[in-house]
C-alpha positions as CSV (number, residue, x, y, z in Angstrom):
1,X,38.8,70.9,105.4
2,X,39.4,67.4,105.1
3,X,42.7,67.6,103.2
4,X,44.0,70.2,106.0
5,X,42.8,68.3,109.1
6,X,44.8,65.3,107.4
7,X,47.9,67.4,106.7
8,X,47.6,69.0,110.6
9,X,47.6,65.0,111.8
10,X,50.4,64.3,109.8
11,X,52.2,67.4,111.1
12,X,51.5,66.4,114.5
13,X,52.4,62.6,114.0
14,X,55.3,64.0,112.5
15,X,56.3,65.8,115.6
16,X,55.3,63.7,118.1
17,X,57.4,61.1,117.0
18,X,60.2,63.2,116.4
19,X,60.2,64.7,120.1
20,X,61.2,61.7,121.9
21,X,63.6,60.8,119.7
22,X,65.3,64.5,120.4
23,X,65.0,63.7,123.5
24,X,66.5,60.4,123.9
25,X,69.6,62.2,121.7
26,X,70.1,64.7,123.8
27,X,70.1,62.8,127.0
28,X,72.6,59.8,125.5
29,X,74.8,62.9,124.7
30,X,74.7,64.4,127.8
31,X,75.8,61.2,129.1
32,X,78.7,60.8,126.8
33,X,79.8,64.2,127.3
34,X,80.1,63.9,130.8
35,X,82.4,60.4,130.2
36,X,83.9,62.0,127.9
37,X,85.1,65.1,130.5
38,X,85.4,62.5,133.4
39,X,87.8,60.3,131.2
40,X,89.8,62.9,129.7
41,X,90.3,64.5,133.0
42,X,91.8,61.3,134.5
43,X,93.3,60.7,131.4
44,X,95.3,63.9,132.3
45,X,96.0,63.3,136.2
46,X,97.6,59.7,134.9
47,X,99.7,61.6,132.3
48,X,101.1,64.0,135.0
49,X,101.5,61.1,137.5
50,X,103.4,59.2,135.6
51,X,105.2,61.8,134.3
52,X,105.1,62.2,130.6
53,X,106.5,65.5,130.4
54,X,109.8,64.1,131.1
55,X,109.0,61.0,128.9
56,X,108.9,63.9,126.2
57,X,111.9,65.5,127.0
58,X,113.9,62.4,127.5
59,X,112.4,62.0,123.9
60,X,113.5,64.6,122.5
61,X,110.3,66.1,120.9
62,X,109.4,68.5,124.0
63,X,112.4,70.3,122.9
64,X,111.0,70.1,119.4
65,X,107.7,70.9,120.0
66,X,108.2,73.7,122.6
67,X,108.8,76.3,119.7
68,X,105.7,75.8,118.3
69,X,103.6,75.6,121.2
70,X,102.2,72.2,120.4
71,X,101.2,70.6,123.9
72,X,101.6,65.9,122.6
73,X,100.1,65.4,125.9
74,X,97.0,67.6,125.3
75,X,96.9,66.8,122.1
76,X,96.5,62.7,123.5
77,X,93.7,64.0,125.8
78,X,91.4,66.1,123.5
79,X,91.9,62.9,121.0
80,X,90.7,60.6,124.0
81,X,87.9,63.3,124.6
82,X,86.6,63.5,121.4
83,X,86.7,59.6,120.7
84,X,84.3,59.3,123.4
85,X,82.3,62.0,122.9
86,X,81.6,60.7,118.7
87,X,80.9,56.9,120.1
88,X,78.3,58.3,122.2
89,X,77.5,61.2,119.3
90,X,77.1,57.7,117.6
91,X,74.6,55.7,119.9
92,X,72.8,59.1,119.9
93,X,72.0,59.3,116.3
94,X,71.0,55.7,116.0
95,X,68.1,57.1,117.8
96,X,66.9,58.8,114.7
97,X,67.5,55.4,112.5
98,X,69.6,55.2,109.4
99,X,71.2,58.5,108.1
100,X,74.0,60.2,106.7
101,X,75.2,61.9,109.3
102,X,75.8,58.4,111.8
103,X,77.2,57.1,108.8
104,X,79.9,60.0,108.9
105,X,80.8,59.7,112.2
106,X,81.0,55.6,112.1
107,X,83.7,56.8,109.8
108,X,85.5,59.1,111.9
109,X,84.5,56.9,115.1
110,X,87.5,54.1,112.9
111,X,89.9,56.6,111.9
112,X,90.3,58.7,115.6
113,X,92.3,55.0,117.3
114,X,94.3,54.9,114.2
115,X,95.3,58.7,115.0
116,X,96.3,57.9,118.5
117,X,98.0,54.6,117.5
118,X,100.0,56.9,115.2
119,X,100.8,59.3,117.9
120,X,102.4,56.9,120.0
121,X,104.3,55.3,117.9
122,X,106.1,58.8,117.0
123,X,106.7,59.2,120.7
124,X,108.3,55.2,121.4
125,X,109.9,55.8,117.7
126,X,111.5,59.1,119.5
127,X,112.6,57.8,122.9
128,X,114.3,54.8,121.5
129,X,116.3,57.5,118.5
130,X,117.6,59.1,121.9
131,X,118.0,56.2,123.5
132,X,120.4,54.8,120.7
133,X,122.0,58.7,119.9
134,X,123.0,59.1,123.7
135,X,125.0,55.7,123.3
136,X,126.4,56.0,120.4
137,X,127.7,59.1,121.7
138,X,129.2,57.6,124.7
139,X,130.5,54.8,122.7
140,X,132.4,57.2,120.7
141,X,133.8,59.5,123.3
142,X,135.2,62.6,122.5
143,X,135.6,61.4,119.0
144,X,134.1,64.6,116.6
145,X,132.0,62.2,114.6
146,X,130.0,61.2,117.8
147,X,127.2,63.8,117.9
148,X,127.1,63.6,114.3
149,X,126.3,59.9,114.2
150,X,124.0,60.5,117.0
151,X,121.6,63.2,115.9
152,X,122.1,60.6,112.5
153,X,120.6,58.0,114.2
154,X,118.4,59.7,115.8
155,X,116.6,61.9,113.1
156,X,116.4,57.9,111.0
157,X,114.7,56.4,113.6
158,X,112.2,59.3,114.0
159,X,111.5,59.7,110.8
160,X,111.3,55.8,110.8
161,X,108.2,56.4,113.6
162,X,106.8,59.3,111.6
163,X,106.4,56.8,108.4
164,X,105.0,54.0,110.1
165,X,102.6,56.4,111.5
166,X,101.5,58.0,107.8
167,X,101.0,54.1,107.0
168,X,99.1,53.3,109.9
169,X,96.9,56.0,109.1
170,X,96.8,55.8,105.5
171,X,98.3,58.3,104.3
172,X,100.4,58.2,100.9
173,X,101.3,54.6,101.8
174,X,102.6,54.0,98.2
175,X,104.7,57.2,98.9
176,X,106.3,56.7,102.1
177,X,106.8,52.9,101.9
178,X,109.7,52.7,98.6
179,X,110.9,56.4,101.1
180,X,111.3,54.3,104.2
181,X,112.6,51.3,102.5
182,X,115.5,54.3,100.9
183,X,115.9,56.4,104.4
184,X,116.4,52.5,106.0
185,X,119.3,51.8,103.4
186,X,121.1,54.8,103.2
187,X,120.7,55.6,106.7
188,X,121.9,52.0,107.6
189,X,125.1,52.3,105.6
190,X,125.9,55.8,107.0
191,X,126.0,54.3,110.5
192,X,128.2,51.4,109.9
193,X,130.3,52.9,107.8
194,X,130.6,55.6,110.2
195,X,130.2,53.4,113.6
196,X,132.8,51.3,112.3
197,X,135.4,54.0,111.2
198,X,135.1,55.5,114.8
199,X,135.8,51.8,116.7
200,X,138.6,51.2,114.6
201,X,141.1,53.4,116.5
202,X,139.9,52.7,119.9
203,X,139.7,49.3,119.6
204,X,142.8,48.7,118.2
205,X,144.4,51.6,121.1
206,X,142.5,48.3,123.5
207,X,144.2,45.7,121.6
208,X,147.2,46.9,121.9
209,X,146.8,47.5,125.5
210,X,145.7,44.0,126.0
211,X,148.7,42.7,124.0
212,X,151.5,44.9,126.3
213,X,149.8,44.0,129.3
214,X,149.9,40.0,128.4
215,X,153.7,40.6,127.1
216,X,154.5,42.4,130.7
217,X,153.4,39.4,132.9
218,X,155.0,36.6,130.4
219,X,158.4,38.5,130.8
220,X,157.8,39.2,134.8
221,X,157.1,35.5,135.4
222,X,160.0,34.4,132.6
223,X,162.3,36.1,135.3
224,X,161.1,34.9,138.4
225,X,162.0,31.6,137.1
226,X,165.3,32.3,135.6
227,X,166.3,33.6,139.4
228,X,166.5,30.5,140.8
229,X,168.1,28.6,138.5
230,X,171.2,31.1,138.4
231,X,171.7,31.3,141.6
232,X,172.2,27.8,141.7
233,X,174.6,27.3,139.1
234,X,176.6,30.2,140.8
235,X,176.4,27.8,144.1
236,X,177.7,24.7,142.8
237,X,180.7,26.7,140.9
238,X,181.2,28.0,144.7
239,X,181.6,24.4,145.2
């Protein structure tokens, strides 16, 4: 009897300390779930403010993305969601002490900014490739190499984004580092090579321009001064 009254306190030690704890968990949860839902949502009424649909299509990746039915804005907001909702997952599980489980989610608590970090930099990588393609192509005119170069320029500095991305989230960095530093080089000597085939012609069509418009007003004002002076050597042969 003595053995099982001692095992029943235990039990009831056990529980009783364990209960609170539960309790505290689930009510720091709660709390971080609704931040989580509260911050997400404005995350989402900012995003359609400030319009970042048409920051994706002036990108370039809405059109890329549209196929597939991947959503970059959502995916932003559930990322924002979730971060929250693990930090607070986090403080909740401290409330149990030391265990695997917070240690896990310290882990993925580190690696969820890097995600987002990556994100964005595939979207500013994108704007600025259609930034750079839409002038190139108007550079060019109605040259046939134009949109070529363009989408060129464009598709490097995406995939430029996309690798600094893997790297800043870790992934096959010895891979995609000697790639990027190749892609950077070859990509690099396409577009001057090809940039500077395609200005050749029209700047020297400018030149040339330039040169019969300078030779046009030397030889107009050569004979407004020549007037004069035969008109008075006809005078004083008059004479």
């Amino acid at each position: 009897m003595g053995a099982l009254q001692q095992g029943l306190a235990a039990a009831w030690s056990a529980v009783a300390t364990f209960v609170p704890k539960l309790v505290v968990f689930l009510i720091i949860l709660l709390i971080g779930w609704l931040i989580a839902k509260a911050v997400s949502k404005a995350v989402q009424m900012a995003f359609s403010k400030l319009g970042f649909n048409k920051l994706l299509t002036k990108s370039g990746l809405h059109d890329m993305t549209s196929g597939s039915g991947i959503d970059v804005g959502d995916i932003l907001v559930k990322l924002i969601y979730y971060f929250i909702l693990l930090i607070f997952l986090q403080l909740a599980l401290s409330a149990f002490g030391p265990n695997a489980v917070k240690d896990l989610i310290d882990q993925v608590v580190l690696f969820l900014p890097r995600i987002v970090v990556a994100v964005v930099l595939v979207l500013v990588a994108a704007a600025i490739g259609r930034a750079v393609s839409d002038l190139i192509t108007s550079s060019l005119g109605n040259r046939p190499a134009g949109p070529t170069l363009g989408k060129i320029a464009f598709g490097f500095i995406l995939a430029l984004g996309i690798i600094s991305a893997l790297n800043q989230i870790g992934i096959a960095v010895t891979v995609t580092t000697p790639v990027l530093i190749a892609v950077l080089a070859s990509a690099a000597g396409v577009i001057v090579v090809g940039v500077g085939g395609g200005l050749i012609q029209p700047m020297q069509q400018r030149w040339t321009r330039w040169l019969n418009n300078a030779e046009s007003q030397f030889a107009a004002k050569g004979g407004g001064e020549s007037q004069p002076g035969g008109g008075t050597q006809g005078h004083s042969g008059t004479l």
